[in-house]
PDB file of N, CA, C and O in Angstrom:
ATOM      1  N   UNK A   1      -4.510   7.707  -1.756  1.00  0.00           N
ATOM      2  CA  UNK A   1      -3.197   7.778  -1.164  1.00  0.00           C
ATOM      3  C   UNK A   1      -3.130   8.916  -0.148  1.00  0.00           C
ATOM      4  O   UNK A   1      -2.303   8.990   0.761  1.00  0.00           O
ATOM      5  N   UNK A   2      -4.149   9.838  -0.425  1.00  0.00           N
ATOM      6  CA  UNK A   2      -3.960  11.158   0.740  1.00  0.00           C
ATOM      7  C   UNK A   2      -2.463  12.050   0.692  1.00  0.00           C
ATOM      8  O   UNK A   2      -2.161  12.797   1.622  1.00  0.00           O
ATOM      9  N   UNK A   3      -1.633  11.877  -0.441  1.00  0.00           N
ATOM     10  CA  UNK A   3       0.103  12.543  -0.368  1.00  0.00           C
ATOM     11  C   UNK A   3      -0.668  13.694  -0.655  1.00  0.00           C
ATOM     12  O   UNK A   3      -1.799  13.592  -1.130  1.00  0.00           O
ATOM     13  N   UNK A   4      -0.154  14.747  -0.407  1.00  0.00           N
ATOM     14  CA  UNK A   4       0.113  16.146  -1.504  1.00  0.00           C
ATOM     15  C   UNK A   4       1.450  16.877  -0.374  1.00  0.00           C
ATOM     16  O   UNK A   4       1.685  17.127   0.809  1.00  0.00           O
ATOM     17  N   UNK A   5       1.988  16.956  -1.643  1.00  0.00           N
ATOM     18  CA  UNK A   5       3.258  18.209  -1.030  1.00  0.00           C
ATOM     19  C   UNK A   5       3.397  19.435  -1.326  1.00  0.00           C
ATOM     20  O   UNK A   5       3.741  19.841  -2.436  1.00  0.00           O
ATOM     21  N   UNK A   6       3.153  20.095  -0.403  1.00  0.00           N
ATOM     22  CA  UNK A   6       3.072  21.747  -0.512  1.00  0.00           C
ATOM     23  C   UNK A   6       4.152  22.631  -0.002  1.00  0.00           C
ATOM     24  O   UNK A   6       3.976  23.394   0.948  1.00  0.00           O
ATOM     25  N   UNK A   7       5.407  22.503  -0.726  1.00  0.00           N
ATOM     26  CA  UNK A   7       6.234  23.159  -0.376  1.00  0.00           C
ATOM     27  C   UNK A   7       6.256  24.855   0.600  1.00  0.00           C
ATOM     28  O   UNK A   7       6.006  25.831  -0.108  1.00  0.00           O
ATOM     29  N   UNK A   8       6.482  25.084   1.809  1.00  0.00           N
ATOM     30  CA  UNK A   8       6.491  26.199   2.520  1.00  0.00           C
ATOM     31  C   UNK A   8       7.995  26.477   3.042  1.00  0.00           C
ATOM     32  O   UNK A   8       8.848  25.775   3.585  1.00  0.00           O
ATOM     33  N   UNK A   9       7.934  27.667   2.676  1.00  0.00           N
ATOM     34  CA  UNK A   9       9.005  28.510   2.766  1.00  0.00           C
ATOM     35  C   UNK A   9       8.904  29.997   3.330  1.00  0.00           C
ATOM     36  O   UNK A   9       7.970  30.648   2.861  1.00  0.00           O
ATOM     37  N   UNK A  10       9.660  30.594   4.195  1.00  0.00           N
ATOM     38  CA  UNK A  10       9.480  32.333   3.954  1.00  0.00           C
ATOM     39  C   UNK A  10      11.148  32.320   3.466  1.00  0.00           C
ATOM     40  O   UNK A  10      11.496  33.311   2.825  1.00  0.00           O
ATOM     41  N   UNK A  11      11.764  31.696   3.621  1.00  0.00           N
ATOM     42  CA  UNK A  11      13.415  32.277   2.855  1.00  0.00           C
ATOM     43  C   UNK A  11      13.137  32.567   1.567  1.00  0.00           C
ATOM     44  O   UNK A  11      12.250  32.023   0.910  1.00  0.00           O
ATOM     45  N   UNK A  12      14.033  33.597   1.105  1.00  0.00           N
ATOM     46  CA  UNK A  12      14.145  34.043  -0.358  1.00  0.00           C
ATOM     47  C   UNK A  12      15.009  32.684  -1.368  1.00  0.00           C
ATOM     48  O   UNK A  12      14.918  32.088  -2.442  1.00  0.00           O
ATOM     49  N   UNK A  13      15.829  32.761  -0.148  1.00  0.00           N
ATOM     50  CA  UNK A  13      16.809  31.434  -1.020  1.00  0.00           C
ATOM     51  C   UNK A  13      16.624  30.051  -1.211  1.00  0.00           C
ATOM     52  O   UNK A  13      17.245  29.261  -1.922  1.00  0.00           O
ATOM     53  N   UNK A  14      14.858  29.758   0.178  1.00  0.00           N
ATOM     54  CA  UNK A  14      14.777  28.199  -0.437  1.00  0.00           C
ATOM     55  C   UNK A  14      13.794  28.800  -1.721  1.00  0.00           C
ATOM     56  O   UNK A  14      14.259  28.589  -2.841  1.00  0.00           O
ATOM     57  N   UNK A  15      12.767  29.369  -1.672  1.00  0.00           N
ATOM     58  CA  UNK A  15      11.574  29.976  -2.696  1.00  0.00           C
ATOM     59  C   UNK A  15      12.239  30.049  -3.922  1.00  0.00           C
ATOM     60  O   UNK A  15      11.580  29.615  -4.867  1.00  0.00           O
ATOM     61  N   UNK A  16      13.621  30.574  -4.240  1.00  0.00           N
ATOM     62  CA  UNK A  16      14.135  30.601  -5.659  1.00  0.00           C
ATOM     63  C   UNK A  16      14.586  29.169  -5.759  1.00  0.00           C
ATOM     64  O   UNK A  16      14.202  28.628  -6.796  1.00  0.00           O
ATOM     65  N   UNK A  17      15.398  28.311  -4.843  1.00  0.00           N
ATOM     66  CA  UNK A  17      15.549  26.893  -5.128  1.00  0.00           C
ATOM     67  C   UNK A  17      14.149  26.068  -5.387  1.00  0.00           C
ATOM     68  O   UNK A  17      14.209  25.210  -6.267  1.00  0.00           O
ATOM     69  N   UNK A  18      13.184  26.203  -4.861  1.00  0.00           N
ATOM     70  CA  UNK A  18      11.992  25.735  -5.209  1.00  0.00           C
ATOM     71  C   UNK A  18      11.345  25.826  -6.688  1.00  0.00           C
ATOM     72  O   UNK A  18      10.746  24.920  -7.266  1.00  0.00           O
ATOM     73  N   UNK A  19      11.704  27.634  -7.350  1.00  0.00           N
ATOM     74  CA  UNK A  19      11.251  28.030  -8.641  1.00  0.00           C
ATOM     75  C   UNK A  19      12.060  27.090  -9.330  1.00  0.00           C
ATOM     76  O   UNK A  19      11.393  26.304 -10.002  1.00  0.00           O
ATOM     77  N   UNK A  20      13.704  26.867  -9.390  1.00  0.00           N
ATOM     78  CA  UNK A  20      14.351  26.495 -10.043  1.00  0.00           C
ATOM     79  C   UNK A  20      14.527  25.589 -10.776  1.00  0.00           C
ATOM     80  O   UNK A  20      15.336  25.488 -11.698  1.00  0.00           O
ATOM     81  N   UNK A  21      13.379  24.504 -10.208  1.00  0.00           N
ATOM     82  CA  UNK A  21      13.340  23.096 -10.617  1.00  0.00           C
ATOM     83  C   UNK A  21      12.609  22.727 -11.700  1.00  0.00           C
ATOM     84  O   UNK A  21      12.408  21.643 -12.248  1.00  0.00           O
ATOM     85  N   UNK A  22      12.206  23.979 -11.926  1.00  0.00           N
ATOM     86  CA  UNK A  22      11.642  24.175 -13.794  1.00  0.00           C
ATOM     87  C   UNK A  22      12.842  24.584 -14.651  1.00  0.00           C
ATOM     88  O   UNK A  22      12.741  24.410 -15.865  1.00  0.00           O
ATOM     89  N   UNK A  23      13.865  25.062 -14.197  1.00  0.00           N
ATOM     90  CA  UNK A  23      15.034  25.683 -14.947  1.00  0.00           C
ATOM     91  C   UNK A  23      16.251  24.322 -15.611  1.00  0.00           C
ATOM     92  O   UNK A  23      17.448  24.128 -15.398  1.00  0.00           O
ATOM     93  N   UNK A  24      15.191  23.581 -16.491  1.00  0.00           N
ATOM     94  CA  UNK A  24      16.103  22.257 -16.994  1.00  0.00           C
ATOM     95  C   UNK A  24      15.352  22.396 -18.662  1.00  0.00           C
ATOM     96  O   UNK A  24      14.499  23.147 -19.135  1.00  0.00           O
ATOM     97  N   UNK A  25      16.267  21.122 -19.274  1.00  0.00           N
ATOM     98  CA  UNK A  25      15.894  20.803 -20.672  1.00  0.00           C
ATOM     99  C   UNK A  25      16.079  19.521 -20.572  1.00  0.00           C
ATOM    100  O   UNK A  25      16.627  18.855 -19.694  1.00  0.00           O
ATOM    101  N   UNK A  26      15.359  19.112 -21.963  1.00  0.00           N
ATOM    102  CA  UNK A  26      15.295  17.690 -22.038  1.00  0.00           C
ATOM    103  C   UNK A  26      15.589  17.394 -23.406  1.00  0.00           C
ATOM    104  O   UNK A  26      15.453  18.308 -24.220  1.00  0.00           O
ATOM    105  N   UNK A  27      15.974  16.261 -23.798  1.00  0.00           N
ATOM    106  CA  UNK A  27      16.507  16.286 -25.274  1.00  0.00           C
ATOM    107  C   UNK A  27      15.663  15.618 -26.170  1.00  0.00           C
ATOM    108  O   UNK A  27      14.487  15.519 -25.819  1.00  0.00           O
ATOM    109  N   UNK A  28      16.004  15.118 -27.289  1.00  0.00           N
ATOM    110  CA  UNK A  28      14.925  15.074 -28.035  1.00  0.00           C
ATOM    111  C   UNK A  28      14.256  13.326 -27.901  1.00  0.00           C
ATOM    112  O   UNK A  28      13.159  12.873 -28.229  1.00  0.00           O
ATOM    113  N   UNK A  29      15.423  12.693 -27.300  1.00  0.00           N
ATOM    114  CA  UNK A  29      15.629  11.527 -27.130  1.00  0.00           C
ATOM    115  C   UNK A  29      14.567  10.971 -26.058  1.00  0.00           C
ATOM    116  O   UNK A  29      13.922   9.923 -26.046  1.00  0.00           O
ATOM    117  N   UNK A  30      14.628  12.188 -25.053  1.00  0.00           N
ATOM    118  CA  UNK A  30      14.448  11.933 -23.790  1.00  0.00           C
ATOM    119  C   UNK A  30      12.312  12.341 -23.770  1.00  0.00           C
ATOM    120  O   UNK A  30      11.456  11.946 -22.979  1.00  0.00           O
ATOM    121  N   UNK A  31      12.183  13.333 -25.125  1.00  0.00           N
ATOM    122  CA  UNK A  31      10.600  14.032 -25.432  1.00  0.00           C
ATOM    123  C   UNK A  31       9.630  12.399 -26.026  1.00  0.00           C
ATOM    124  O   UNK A  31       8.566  11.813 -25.824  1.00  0.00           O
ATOM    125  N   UNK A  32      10.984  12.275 -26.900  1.00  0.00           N
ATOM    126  CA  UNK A  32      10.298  10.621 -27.889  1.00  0.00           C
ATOM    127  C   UNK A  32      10.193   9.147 -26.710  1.00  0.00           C
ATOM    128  O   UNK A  32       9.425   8.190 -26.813  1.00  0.00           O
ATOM    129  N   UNK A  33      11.284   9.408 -25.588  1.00  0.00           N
ATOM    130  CA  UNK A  33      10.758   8.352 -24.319  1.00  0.00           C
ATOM    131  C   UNK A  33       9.362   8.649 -23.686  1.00  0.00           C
ATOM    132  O   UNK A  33       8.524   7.814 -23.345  1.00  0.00           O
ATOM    133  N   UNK A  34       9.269  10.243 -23.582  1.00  0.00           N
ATOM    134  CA  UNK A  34       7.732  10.623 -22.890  1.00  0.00           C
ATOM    135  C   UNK A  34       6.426  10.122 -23.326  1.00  0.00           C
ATOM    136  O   UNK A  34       5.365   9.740 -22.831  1.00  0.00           O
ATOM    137  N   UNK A  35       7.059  10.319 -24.657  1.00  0.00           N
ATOM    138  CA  UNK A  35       5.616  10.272 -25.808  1.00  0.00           C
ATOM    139  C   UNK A  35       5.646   8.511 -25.779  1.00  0.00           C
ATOM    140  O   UNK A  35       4.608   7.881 -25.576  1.00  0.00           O
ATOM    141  N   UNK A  36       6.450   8.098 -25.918  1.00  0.00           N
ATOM    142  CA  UNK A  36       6.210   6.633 -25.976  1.00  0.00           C
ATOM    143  C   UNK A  36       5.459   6.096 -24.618  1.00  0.00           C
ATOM    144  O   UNK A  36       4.597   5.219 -24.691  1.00  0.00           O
ATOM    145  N   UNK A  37       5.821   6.640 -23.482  1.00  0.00           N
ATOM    146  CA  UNK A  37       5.329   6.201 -22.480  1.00  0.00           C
ATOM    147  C   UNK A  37       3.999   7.078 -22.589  1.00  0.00           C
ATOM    148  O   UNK A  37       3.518   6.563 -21.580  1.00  0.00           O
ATOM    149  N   UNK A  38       3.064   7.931 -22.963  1.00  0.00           N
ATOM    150  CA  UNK A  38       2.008   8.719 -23.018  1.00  0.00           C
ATOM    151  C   UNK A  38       1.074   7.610 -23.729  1.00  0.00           C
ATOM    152  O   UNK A  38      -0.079   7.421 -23.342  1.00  0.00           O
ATOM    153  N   UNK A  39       1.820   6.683 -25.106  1.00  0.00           N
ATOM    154  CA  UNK A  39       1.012   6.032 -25.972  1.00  0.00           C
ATOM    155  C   UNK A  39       1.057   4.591 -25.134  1.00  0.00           C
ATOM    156  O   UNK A  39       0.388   3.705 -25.667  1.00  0.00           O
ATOM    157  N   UNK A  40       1.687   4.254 -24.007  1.00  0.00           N
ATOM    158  CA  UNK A  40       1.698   2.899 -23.979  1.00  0.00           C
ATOM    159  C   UNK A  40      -0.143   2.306 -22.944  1.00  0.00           C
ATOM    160  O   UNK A  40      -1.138   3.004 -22.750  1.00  0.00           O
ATOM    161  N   UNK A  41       0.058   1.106 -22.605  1.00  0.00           N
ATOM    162  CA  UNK A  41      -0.972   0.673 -21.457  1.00  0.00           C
ATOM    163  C   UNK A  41      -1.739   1.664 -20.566  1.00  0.00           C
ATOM    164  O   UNK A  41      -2.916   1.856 -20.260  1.00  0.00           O
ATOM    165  N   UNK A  42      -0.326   2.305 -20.237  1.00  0.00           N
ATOM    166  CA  UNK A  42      -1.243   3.218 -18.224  1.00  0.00           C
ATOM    167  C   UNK A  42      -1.207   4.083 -19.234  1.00  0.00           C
ATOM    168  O   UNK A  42      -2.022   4.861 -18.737  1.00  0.00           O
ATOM    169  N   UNK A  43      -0.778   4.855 -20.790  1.00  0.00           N
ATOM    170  CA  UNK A  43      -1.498   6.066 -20.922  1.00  0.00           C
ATOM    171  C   UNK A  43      -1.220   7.536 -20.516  1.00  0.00           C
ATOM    172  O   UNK A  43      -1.594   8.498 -21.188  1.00  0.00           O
ATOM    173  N   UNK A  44      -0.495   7.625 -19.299  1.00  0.00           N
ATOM    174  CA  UNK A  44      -0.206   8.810 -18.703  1.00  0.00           C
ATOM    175  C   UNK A  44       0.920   9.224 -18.535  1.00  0.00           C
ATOM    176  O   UNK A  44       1.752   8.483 -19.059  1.00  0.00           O
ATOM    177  N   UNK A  45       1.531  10.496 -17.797  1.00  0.00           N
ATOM    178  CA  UNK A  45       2.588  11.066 -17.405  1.00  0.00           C
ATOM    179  C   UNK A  45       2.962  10.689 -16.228  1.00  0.00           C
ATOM    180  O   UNK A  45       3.938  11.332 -15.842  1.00  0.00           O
ATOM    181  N   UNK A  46       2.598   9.927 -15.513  1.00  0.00           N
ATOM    182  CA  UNK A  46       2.427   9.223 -13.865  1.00  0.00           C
ATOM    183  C   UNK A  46       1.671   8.095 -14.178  1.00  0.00           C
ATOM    184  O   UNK A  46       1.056   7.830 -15.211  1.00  0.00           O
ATOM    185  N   UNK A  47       1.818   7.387 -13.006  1.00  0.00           N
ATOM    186  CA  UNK A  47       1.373   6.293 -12.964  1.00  0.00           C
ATOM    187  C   UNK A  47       0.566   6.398 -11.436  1.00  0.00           C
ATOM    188  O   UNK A  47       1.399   6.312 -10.533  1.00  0.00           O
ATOM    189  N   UNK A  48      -0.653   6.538 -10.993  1.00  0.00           N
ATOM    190  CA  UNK A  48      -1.534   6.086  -9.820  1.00  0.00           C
ATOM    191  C   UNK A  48      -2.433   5.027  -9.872  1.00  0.00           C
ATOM    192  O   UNK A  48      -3.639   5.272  -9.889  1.00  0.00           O
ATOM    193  N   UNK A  49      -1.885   3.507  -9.909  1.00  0.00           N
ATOM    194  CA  UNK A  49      -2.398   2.467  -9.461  1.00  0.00           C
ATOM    195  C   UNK A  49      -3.940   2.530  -8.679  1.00  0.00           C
ATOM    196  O   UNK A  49      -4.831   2.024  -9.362  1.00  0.00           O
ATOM    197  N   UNK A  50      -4.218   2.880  -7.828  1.00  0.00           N
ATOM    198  CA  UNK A  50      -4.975   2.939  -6.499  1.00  0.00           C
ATOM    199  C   UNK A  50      -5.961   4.103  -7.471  1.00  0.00           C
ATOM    200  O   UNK A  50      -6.479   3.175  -8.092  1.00  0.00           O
ATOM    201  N   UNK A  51      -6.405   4.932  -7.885  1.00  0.00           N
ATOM    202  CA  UNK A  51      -6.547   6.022  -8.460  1.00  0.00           C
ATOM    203  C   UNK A  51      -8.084   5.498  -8.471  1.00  0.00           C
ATOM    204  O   UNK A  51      -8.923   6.161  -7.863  1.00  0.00           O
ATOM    205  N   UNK A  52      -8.404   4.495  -9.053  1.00  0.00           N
ATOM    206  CA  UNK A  52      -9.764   4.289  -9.588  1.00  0.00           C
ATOM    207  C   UNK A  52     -10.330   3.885  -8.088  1.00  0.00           C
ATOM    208  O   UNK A  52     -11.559   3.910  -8.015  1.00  0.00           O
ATOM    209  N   UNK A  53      -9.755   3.584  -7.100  1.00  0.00           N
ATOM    210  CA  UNK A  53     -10.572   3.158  -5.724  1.00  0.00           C
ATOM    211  C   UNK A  53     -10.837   4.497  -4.865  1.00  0.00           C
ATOM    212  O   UNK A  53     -11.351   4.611  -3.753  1.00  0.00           O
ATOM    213  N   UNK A  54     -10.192   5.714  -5.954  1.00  0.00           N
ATOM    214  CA  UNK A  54     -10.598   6.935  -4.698  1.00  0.00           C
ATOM    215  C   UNK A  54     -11.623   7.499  -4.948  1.00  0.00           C
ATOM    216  O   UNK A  54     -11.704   7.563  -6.174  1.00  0.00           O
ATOM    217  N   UNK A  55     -12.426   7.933  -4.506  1.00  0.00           N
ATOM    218  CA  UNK A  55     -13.675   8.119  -4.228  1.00  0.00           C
ATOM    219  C   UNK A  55     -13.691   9.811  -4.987  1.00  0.00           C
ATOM    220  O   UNK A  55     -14.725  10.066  -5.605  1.00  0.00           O
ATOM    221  N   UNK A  56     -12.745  10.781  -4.957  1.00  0.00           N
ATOM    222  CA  UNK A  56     -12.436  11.379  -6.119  1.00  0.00           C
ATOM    223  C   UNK A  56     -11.768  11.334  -7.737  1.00  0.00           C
ATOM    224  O   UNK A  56     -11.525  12.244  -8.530  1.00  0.00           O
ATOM    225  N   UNK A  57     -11.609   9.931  -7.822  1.00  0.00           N
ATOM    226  CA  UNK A  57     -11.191   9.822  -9.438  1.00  0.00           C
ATOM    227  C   UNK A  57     -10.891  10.448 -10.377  1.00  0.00           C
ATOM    228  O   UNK A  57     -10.929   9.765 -11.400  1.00  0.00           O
ATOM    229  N   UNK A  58     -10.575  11.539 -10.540  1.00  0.00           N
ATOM    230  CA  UNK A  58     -10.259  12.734 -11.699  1.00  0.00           C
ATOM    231  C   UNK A  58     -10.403  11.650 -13.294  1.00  0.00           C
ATOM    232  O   UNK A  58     -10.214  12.141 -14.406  1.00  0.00           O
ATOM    233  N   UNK A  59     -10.643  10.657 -13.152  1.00  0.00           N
ATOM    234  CA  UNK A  59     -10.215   9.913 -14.609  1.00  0.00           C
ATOM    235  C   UNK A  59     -11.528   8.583 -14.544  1.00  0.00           C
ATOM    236  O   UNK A  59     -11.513   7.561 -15.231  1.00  0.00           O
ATOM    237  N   UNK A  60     -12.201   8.827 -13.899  1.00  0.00           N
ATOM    238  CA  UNK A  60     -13.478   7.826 -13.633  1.00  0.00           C
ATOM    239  C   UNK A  60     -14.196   7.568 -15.257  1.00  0.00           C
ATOM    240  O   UNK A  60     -14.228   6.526 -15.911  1.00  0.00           O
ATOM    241  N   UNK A  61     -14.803   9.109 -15.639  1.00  0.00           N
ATOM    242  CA  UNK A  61     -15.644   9.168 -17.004  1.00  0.00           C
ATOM    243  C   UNK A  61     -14.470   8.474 -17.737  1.00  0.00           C
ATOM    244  O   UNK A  61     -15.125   7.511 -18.135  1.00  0.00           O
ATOM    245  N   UNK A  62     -13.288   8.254 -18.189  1.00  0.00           N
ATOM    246  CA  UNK A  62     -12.706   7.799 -18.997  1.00  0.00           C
ATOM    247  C   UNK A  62     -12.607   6.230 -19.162  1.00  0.00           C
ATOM    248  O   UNK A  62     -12.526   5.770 -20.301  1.00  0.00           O
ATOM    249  N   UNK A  63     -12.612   5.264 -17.891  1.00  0.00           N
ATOM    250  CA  UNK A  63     -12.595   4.026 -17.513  1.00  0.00           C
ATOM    251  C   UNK A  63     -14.129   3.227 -18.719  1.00  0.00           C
ATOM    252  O   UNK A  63     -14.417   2.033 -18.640  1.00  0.00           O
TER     253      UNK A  63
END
């Protein structure tokens, strides 16, 4: 796919809006949807379709 996003900033105020987006919770409801989706088919926390055609594979030995 070639994406990566690398957030750049020199403001103080986008750099703390950037930190911030770790500053959440999740409920218990919402941990037991994760885990269900961790145990299902794709297995993962994401889903990359295309993944096994890249020529870097991070998940090749596992296939």
């Amino acid at each position: 796919m070639g994406i990566v996003v690398i957030p750049k900033t020199t403001d103080p105020g986008r750099m703390k809006e950037n930190i911030d987006i770790f500053d959440f919770n999740i409920s218990k409801a919402e941990v037991n949807l994760l885990e269900a989706h961790e145990k299902s088919e794709n297995g993962r926390l994401f889903w990359w379709p295309n993944v096994a055609e890249h020529p870097e594979d991070p998940f090749a030995s596992e296939r």
